[in-house]
C-alpha positions in Angstrom: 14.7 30.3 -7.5 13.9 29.2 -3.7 15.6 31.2 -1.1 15.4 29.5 2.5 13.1 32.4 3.7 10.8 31.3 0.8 10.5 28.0 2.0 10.2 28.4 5.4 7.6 31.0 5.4 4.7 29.9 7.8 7.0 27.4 10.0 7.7 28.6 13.5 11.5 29.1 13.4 14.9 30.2 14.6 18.0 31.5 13.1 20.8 30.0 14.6 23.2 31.8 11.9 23.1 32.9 8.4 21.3 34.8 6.0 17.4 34.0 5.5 17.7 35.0 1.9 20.4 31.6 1.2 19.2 30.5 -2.6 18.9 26.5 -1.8 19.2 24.4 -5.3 17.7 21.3 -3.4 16.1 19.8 -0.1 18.5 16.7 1.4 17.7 14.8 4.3 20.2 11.6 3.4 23.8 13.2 4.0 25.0 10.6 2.0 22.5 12.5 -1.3 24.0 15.9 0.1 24.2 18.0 -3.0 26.0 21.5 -3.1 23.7 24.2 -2.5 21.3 22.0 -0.3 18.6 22.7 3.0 20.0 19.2 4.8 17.1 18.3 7.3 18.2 16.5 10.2 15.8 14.2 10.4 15.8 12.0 14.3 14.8 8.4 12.8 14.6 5.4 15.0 18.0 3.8 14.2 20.1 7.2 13.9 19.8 10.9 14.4 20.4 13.2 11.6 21.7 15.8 13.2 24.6 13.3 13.9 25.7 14.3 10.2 26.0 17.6 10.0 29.6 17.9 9.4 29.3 16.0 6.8 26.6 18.3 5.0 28.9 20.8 5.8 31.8 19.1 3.9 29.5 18.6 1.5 28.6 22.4 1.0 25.1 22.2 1.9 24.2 26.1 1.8 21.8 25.6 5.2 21.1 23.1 7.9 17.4 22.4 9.4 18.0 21.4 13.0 15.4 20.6 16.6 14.8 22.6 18.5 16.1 20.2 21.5 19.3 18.6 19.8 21.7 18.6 22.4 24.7 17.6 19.8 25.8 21.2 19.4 25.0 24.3 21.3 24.1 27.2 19.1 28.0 29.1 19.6 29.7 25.0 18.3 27.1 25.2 15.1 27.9 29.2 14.8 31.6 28.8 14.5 31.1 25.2 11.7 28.9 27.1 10.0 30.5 30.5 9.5 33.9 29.5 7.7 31.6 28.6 4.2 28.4 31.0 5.2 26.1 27.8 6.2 22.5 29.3 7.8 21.2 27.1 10.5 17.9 27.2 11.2 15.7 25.5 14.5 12.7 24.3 14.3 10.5 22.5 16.7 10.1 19.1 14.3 12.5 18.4 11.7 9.7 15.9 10.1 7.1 17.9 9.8 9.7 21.1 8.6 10.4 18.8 5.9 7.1 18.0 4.4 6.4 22.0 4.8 9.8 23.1 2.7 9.3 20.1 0.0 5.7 20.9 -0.6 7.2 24.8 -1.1 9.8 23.3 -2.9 7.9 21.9 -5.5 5.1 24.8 -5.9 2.3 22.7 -4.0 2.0 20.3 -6.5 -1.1 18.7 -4.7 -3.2 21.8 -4.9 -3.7 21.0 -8.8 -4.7 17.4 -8.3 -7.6 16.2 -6.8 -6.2 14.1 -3.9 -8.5 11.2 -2.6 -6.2 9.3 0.3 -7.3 6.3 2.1 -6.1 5.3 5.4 -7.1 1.6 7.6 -5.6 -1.6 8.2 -6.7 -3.9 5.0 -8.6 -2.6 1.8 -6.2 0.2 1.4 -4.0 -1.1 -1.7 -7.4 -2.8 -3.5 -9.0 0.4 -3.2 -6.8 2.5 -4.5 -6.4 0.9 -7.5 -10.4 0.9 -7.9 -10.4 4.7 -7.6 -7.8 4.9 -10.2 -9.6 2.6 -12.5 -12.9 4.6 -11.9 -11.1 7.7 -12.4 -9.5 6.8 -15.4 -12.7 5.5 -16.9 -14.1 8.8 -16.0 -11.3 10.2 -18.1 -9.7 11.5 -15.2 -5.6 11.5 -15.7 -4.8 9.7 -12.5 -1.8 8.5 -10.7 -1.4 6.4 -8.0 0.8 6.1 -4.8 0.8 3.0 -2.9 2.2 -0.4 -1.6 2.5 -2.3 -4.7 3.9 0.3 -6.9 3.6 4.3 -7.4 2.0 5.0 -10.9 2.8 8.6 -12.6 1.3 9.2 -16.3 1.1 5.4 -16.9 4.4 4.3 -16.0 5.0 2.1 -12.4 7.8 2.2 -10.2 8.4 0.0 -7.3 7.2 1.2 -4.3 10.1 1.6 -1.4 7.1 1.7 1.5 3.2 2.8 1.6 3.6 6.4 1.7 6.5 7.7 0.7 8.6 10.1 2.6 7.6 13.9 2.2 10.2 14.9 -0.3 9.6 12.1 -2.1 6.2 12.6 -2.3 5.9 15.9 -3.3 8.3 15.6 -6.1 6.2 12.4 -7.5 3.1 14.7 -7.1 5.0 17.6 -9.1 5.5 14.7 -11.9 2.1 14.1 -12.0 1.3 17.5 -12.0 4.0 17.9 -14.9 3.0 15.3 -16.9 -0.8 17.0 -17.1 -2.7 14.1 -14.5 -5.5 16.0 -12.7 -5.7 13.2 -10.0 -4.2 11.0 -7.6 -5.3 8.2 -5.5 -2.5 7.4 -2.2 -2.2 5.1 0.4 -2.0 6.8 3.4 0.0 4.5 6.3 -0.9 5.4 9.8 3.1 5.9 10.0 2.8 8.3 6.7 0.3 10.4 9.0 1.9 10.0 12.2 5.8 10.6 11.2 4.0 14.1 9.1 4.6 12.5 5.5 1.7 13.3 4.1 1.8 17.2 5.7 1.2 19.9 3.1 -1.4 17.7 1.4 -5.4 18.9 1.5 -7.7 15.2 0.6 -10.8 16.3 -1.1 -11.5 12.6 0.1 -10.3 11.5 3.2 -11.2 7.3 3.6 -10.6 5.2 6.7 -11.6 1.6 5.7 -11.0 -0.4 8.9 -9.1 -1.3 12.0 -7.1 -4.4 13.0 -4.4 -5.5 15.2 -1.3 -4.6 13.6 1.5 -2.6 13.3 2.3 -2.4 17.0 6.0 -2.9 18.2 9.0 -1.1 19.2 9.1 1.0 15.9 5.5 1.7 14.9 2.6 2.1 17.4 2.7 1.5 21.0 -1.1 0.1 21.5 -4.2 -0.2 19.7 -5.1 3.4 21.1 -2.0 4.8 19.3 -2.3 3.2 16.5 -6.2 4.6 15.8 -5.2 8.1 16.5 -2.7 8.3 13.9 -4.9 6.7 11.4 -7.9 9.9 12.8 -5.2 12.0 11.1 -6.3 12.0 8.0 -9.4 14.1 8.9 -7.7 17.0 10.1 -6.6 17.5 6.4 -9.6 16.4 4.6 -12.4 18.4 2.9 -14.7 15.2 3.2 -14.7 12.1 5.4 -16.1 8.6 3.9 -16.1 6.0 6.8 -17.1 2.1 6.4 -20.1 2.5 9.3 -19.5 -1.8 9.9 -15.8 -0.9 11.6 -15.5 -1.8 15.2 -14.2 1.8 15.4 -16.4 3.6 13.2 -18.4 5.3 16.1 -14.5 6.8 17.4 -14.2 8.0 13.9 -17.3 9.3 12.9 -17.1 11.6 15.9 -13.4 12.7 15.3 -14.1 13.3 11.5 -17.7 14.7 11.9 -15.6 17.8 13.9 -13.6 18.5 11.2 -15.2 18.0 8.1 -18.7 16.7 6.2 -18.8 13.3 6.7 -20.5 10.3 4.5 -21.0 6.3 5.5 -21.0 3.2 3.6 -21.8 -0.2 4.7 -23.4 -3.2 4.0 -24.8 -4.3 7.8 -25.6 -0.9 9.6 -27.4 2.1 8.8 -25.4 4.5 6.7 -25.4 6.8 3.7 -24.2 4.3 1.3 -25.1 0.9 1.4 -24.7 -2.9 -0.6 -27.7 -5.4 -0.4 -28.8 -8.5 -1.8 -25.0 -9.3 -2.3 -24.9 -12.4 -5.0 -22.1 -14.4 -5.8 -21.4 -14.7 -9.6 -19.4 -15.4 -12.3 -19.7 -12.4 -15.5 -16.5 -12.1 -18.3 -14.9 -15.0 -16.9 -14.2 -13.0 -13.8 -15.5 -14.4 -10.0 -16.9 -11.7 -7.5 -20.0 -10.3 -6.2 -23.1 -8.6 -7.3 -24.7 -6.2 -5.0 -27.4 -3.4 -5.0 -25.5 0.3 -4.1 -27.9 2.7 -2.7 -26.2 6.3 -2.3 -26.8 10.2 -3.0 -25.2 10.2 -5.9 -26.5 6.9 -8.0 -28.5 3.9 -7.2 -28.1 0.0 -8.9 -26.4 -2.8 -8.8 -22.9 -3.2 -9.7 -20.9 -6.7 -10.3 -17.6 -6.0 -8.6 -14.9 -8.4 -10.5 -13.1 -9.5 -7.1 -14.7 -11.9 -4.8 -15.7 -11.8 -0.7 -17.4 -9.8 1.2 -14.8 -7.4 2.1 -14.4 -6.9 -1.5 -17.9 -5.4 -1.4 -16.6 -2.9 1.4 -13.9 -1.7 -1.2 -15.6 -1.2 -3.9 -18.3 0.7 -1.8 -15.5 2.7 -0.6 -14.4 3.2 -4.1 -17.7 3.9 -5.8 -18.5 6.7 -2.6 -15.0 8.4 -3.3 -16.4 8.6 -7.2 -19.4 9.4 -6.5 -18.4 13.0 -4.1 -16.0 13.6 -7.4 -18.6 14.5 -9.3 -18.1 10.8 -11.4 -20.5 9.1 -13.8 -22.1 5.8 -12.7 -20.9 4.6 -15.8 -17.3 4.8 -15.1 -18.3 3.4 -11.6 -20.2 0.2 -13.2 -17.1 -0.3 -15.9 -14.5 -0.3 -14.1 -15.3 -2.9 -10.8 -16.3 -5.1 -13.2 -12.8 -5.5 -15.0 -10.8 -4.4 -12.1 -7.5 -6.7 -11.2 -5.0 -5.8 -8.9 -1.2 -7.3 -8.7 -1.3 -9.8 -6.1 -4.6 -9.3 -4.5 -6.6 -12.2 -6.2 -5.2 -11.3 -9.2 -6.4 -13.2 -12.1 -4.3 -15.5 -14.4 -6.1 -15.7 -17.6 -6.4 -19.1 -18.4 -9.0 -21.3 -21.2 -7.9 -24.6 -19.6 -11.1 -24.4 -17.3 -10.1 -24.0 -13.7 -9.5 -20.3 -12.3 -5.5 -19.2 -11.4 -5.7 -16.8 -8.4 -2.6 -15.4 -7.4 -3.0 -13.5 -3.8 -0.5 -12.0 -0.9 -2.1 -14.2 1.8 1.1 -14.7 4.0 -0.5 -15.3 7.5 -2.8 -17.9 8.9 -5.8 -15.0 9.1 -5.5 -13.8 5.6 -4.9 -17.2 4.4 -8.1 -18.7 6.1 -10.3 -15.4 5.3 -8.8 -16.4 1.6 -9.9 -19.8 1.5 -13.2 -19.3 3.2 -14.1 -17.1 0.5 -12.9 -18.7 -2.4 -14.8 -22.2 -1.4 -18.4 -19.6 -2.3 -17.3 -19.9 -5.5 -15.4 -23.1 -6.2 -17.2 -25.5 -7.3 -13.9 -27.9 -7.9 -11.1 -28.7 -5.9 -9.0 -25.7 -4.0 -5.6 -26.5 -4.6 -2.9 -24.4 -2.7 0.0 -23.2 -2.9 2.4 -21.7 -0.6 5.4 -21.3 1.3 6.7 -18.9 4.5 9.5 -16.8 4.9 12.7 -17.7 6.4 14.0 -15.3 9.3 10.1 -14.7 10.7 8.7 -16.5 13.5 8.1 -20.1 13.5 4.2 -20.0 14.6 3.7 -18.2 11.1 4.4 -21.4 9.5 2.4 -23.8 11.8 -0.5 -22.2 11.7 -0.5 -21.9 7.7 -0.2 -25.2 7.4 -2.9 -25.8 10.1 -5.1 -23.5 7.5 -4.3 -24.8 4.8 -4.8 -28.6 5.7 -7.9 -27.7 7.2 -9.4 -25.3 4.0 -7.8 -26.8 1.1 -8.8 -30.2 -1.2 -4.9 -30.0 -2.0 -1.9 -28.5 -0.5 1.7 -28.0 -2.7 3.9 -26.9 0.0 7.1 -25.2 -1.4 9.2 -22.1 -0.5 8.6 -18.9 -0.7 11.8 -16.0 0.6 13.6 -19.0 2.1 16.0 -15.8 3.0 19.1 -17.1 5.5 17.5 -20.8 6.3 17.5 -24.1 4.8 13.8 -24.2 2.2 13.8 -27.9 3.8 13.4 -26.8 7.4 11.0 -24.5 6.6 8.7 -26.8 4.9 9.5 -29.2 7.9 7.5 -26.6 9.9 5.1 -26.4 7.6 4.2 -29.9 8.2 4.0 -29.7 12.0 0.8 -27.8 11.3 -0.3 -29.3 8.0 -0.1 -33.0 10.1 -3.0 -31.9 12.5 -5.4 -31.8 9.8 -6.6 -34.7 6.8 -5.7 -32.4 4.1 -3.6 -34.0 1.5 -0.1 -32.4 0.5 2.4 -32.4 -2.2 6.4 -30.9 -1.8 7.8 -29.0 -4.0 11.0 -27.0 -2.4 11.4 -25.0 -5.8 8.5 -22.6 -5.8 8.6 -22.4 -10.2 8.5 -26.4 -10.6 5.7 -26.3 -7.4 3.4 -24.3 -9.5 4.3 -26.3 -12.4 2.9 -29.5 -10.7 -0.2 -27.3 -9.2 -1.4 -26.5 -12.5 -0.7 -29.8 -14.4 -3.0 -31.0 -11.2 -5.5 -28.9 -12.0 -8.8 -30.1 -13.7 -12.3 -28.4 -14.7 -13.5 -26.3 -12.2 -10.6 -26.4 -9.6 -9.4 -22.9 -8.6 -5.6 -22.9 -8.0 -4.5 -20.5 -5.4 -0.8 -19.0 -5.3 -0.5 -17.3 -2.4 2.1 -15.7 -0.1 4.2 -13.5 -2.2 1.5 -11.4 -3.9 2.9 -8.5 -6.3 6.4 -9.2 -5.3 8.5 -9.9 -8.2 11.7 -11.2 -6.7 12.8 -14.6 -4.0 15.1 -14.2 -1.5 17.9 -17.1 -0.8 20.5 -16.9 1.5 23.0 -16.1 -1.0 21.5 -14.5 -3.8 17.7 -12.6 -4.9 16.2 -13.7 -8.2 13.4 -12.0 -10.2 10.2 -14.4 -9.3 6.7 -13.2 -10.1 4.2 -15.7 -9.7 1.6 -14.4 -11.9 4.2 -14.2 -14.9 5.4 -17.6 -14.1 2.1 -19.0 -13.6 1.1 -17.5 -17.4 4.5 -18.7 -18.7 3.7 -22.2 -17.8 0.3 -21.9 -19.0 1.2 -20.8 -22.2 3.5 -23.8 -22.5 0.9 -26.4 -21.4 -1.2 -24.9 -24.4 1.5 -24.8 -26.8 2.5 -28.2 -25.7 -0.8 -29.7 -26.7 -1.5 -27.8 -29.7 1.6 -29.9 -31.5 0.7 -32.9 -29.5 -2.5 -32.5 -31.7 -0.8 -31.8 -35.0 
């Protein structure tokens, strides 16, 4: 049984009204999921204010409401007298946000104290890496789940994933599955807006990872500069037994330092000096699978590992990954098994095929990832690049330009179709598409439907082409104007395939 004393034990508060000892049967901070018996958190979000709804908890008989300090809805007699008539407590606090992650995580007995928690935090590498750890872990026989951008895995089983890192409540009640389910690990995602907007508060890393820093995520409802946007990431540290840090970040001096204050703190890199490094990097082809070969160096094993995902920045991961294993105490052979078979949903994901070209499908949806795609991929190819790709509708215009710029430029062959055409016209889309596709000599085929595109782009295909699907990833659904359809392209891509192969088996017979 929680009481609201219980749960609020350690957080600097104020009773407005009430009695501390309130049993609470659940934590709300959605009035419209207000359950009888409830702490409803008002929670100040960037569209609406939470504490906007507190008549409704009320009418909802929530048994105590979790207010700021400096709401100036209701003064402290106006919440007394709502309150009293069904013996509500109301309770201030200074931040609603991180008062939520506090009560959840009490809520749910501190489920993360029982896992070993590895979190990494940076701009790109975050959703490849995770799933490395994961696979290392589980090699390792390690019982591990996963939180992330692509999905949220607990005992096995996935389950979309609404945003990077889940809000509090939500995820210290997936931990406290995990926990329930018998995993002894987890591997997260941590967003910079997870560590700024206190999701993640409550949680001790025994691995705290920051892989990088780009320009991103600044606007009107994430980070207001660059500045901003690096100290949120620096977070992570302040909750972290150890730091790992890729030395080869622009920022890595500005986070060494912050981390090196608050915790022990190991490198990896492949171009400056650091505690664990990759050299004579080789690209390679081993069980059927493109990537790199490299030589680790590192306190806890030495030798070279084939990492089953190609580029450079794949090396970076998987150096990431191997360093997190390596300060868990894990075997090198769990290290060495699983980057050789790892695969991850949309990110260069691998679509088995026997016909003799290579099927990548990848979330390249910009001109930078796209070219940074391409670049790499031409290491290996020894064929044509043939790619496809479409761009959203509703997102701006220079998106789709400069793609089809990139793509002219980089690929042998361009099929140029739609991808979440959303509330415009697939035609005018791949009009603009064009604009920047014209610049270049590349040659192009349209395809407005994205399934019959890829149909064509693999009946193109011949020995030793790589096709490249790119743009949508792991997502498993297109968006039209009027309706959403389920649309994976890896399970399309195998479908079609599969009935290429089973056309020309009774072609033969």
């Amino acid at each position: 049984m929680h009481t609201l004393n219980k749960l609020l034990q350690g957080l600097d508060t104020r009773f407005v009204c009430g009695d501390p000892d309130t049993v609470i049967k659940a934590v709300d901070y959605d009035s419209r999921k207000t359950t009888e018996g409830s702490l409803f958190v008002c929670i100040r979000g960037y569209v609406t204010d939470g504490h906007r709804f507190i008549d409704k908890a009320i009418a909802l008989n929530a048994a105590a409401i979790l207010i700021e300090d400096d709401q100036d809805l209701y003064t402290d007699a106006e919440l007394t007298d709502k309150a009293r008539e069904k013996g509500i407590a109301v309770v201030s606090v200074f931040d609603t946000r991180l008062a939520l992650a506090h009560v959840s995580a009490s809520f749910f007995s501190h489920p993360a104290e029982s896992l070993t928690m590895v979190g990494i935090t940076g701009t790109k590498g975050k959703t490849t890496t995770t799933f490395m750890i994961r696979d290392i872990f589980e090699k390792a026989k390690r019982s591990t789940g996963l939180i992330g951008t692509v999905a949220n895995i607990i005992a096995g089983e996935e389950h979309k994933a609404d945003r990077t890192t889940p809000e509090s409540y939500k995820l210290q009640e997936m931990l406290a599955e995990m926990a329930e389910k018998g995993q002894d690990s987890c591997v997260m995602e941590v967003s910079s807006q997870g560590l700024m907007l206190n999701r993640v508060y409550g949680c001790r890393f025994d691995v705290g990872a920051f892989t990088n820093l780009y320009h991103d995520h600044i606007g009107e409802h994430e980070h207001s500069d660059m500045d901003d946007y690096l100290k949120a990431k620096l977070l992570i540290f302040d909750q972290s037994d150890v730091g790992l840090i890729n030395a080869d970040s622009a920022a890595a001096d500005r986070v060494i330092r912050y981390a090196s204050a608050r915790c022990p703190v190991y490198t990896y890199g492949i171009d400056k000096p650091c505690d664990v490094s990759a050299s004579d990097l080789k690209t390679c082809r081993a069980n059927n699978r493109i990537g790199t070969s490299f030589t680790m160096k590192s306190p806890w094993y030495n030798g070279e590992i084939f990492v089953a995902m190609p580029g450079k920045f794949n090396v970076y991961n998987a150096l990431c990954a191997a360093s997190a294993a390596g300060i868990c105490g894990l075997p090198f052979e769990a290290v060495l098994e699983a980057l050789s078979e790892v695969s991850v949903p949309g990110r260069l994901q691998a679509v088995p095929c026997d016909r003799g070209f290579t099927v990548l499908v990848d979330y390249a949806h910009n001109a930078a990832s796209l070219e940074n795609l391409l670049s790499t991929l031409r290491e290996y190819c020894t064929g044509r690049l043939i790619t496809l790709f479409g761009c959203g509708g509703d997102r701006a215009k220079s998106r789709r330009y400069e793609m089809g710029e990139v793509s002219g430029r980089l690929s042998d062959l361009t099929v140029i179709t739609s991808d979440n055409p959303r509330s415009e016209d697939p035609a005018a889309i791949i009009a603009d598409i064009m604009t920047g596709f014209s610049k270049t000599a590349g040659h192009s085929v349209i395809e407005p439907d994205r399934r019959t595109a890829i149909e064509k782009a693999l009946s193109m295909a011949e020995k030793d082409d790589f096709v490249i699907i790119a743009g949508k990833g792991h997502e498993d659904y297109q968006i039209f104007k009027d309706r959403t359809i389920h649309f994976d392209d890896a399970e399309i891509s195998a479908e079609i395939l599969a009935r290429m192969d089973s056309q020309e088996e009774n072609a033969d017979t």
